[in-house]
Each structure stands twice: as C-alpha cells, then as structure tokens.
C-alpha positions in Angstrom: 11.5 33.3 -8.8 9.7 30.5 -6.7 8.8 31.2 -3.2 9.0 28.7 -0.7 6.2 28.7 1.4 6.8 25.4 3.1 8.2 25.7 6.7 11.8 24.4 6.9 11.7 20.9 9.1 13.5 20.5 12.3 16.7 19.4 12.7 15.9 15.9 13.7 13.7 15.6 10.9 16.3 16.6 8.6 18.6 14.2 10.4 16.2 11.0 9.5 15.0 12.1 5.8 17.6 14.3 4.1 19.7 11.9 1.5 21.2 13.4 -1.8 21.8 11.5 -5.0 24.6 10.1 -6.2 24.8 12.6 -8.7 24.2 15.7 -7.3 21.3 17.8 -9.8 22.9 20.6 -11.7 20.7 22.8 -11.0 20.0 22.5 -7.5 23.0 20.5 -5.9 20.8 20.5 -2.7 17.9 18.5 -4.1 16.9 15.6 -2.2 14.7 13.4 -3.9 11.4 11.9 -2.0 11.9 8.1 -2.8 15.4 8.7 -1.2 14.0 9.9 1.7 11.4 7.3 2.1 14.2 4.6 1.6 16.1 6.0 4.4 13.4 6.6 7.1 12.6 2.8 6.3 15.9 1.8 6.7 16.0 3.4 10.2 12.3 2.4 11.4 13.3 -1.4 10.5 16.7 -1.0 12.6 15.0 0.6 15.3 15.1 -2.0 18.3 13.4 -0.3 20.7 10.2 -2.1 21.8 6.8 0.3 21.5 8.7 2.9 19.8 7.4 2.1 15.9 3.6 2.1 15.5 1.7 1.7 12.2 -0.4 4.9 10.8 -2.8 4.6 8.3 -4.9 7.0 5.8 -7.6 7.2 3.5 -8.5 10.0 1.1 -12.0 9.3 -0.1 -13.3 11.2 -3.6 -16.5 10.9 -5.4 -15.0 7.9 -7.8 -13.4 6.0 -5.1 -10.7 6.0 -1.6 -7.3 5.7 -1.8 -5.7 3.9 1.4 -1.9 3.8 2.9 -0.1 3.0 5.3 3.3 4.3 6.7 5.7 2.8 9.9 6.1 6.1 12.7 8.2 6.7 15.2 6.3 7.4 18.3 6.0 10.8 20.4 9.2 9.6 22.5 11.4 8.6 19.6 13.7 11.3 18.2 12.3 10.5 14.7 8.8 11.4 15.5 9.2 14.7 13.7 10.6 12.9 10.6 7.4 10.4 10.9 4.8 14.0 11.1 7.0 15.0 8.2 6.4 12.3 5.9 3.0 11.5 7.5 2.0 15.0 5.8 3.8 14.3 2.2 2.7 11.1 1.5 -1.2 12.6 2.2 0.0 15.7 -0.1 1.6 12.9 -2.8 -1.8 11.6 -2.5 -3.9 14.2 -2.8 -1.9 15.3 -5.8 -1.9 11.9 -7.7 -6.0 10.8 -7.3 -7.5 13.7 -5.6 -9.8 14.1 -2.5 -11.7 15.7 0.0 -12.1 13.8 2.9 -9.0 12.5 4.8 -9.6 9.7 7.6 -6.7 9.1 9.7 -5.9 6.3 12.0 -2.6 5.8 14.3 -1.0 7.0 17.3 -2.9 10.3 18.3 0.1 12.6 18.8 1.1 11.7 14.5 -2.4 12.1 14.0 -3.3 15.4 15.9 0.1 16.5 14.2 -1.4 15.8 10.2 -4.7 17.1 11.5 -3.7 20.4 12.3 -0.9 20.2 9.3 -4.4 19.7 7.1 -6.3 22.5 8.4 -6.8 26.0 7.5 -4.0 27.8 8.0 -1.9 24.7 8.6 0.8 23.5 6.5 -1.0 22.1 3.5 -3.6 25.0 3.2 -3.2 25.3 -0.2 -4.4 21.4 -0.5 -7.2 22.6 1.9 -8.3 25.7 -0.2 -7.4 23.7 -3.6 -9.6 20.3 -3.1 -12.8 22.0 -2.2 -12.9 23.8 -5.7 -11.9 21.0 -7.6 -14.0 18.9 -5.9 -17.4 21.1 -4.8 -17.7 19.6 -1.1 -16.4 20.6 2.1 -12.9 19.7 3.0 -12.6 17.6 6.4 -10.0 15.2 8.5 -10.8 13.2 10.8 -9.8 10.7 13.1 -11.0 6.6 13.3 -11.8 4.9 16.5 -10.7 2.0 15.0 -8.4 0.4 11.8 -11.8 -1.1 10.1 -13.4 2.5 10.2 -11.7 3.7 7.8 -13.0 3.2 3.9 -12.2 0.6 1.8 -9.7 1.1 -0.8 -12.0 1.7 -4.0 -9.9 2.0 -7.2 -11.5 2.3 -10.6 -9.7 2.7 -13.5 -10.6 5.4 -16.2 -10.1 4.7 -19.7 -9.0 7.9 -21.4 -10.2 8.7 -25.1 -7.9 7.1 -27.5 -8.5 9.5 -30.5 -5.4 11.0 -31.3 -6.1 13.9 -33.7 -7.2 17.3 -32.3 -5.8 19.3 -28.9 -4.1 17.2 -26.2 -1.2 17.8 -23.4 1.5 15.6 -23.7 4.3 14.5 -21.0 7.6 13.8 -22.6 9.0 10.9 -19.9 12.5 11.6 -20.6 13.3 9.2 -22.6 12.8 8.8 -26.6 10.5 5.4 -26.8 8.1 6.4 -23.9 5.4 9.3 -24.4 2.3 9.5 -22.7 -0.6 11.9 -24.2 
C-alpha cells in the first residue's frame, strides 16, 4: 500500500483546484487530474476583477545542461486563492524538477508566494524528498533563492539530447496507451 506523505491542502485551496473528470477513474473515483486543475485556477485568476489582487510569479530551475523557466498568474496574500496559488506554485516546481531535473531553484514574485515555496523547498519542507533526491542525482548542493529583480533570473537554456538510435540490446520502453505510439 502507498503512503501519502503529502499534507492534505486547505480548504480554500481545494475550493480553487479540485476538478474531476468527466469520467470518473475506476480505480480511484476521487482522482483529480493536474491539467484540470490548472485549467480551473486559470479560469478563476482571468475572472478575478479585483485590481492588485493577481501578480505574476516566476521560476527557474538551473542544471548542469541548461535552466528551465516558468511562469504562473497568483493570487496575492489577501485573495482567498492565495493558498491554491502556494499550492500549485509548489507542483509546477515539483513537475519540473521531475521532467528536466535541477538543483538550484530561483524564484521571483510576490514575497509572501515566494517565502511560501521557499520554505515548501527546504529541508523538512513539503518537497523534501525533491530536496534530498536532486543533490544525489546531481552531486551539488541543493539551494532556493529569491531575485531582486525579473532579469536576475537565468535564461532559459534548453538543449536537446539526441538518444542512441540502436535498437538491439537492453532498453526501457513506455507503452503510451495507445497501439501506433511507443517510445523506447
């Protein structure tokens, strides 16, 4: 059995980012899926009318082949949603992290979202598995930090990597789901 080691988000988060599918999973009829989410918290930062109470955040995750950059609309500390806009703040680092690797995280936004993700990406934080994990993958000391400034974070610095294209011998392969797409 998987344990959950996640804390649960508040209400109010929950209240911003929970959407189910259509068709509910079979085997886990509470599943929410991610791009749902991020759908719906856009949906409600665009309607927001409130003047000063949507700010932009930005991130970059720098690793020794390159820096990925993003960006994500947040509620600020006054709006209701700013626990959904920590929230997803923290996943879309994690998604990430996950998808190009990294060890040095360089944040840039309003300071509450960003003191929020710092301490979220500390030891003993939320994402302290992602801040045992990278080190070792990565042999360098994990940090966050926070720019003074937009233009002090990295550049975005993507390279692609062409993979082997000998077929024969040991390999991992992802079945896609569907019969006419593979990926080895």
């Amino acid at each position: 059995m998987c344990e959950v080691t996640d804390p649960m988000m508040s209400d109010a988060a929950m209240k911003y980012l929970l959407v189910r599918p259509g068709v509910p999973a079979p085997l886990d009829p509470n599943f929410c899926p991610f791009i749902l989410s991020k759908r719906q918290y856009l949906k409600r930062i665009a309607d927001c009318l409130e003047f000063g109470k949507v700010a932009d955040f930005h991130f970059a995750i720098e690793r020794p082949d390159g820096c990925g950059r993003d960006s994500l609309p947040v509620f600020t500390k006054s709006h209701e949603g700013f626990d959904a806009s920590v929230f997803l703040a923290g996943e879309a680092i994690r998604y990430m992290l996950w998808q190009r690797g990294g060890y040095k995280v360089t944040l840039f936004g309003p300071k509450e979202v960003c003191d929020a993700v710092t301490a979220a990406y500390s030891a003993g934080g939320k994402y302290d598995f992602e801040v045992r994990t990278m080190p070792k993958i990565y042999g360098t000391k994990w940090s966050v930090s926070t720019a003074a400034k937009l233009e002090s974070l990295p550049a975005n610095k993507e390279a692609p990597i062409q993979c082997g294209k000998v077929a024969s011998g040991n390999r991992i392969a992802f079945d896609l789901g569907k019969s006419d797409v593979k990926t080895v």
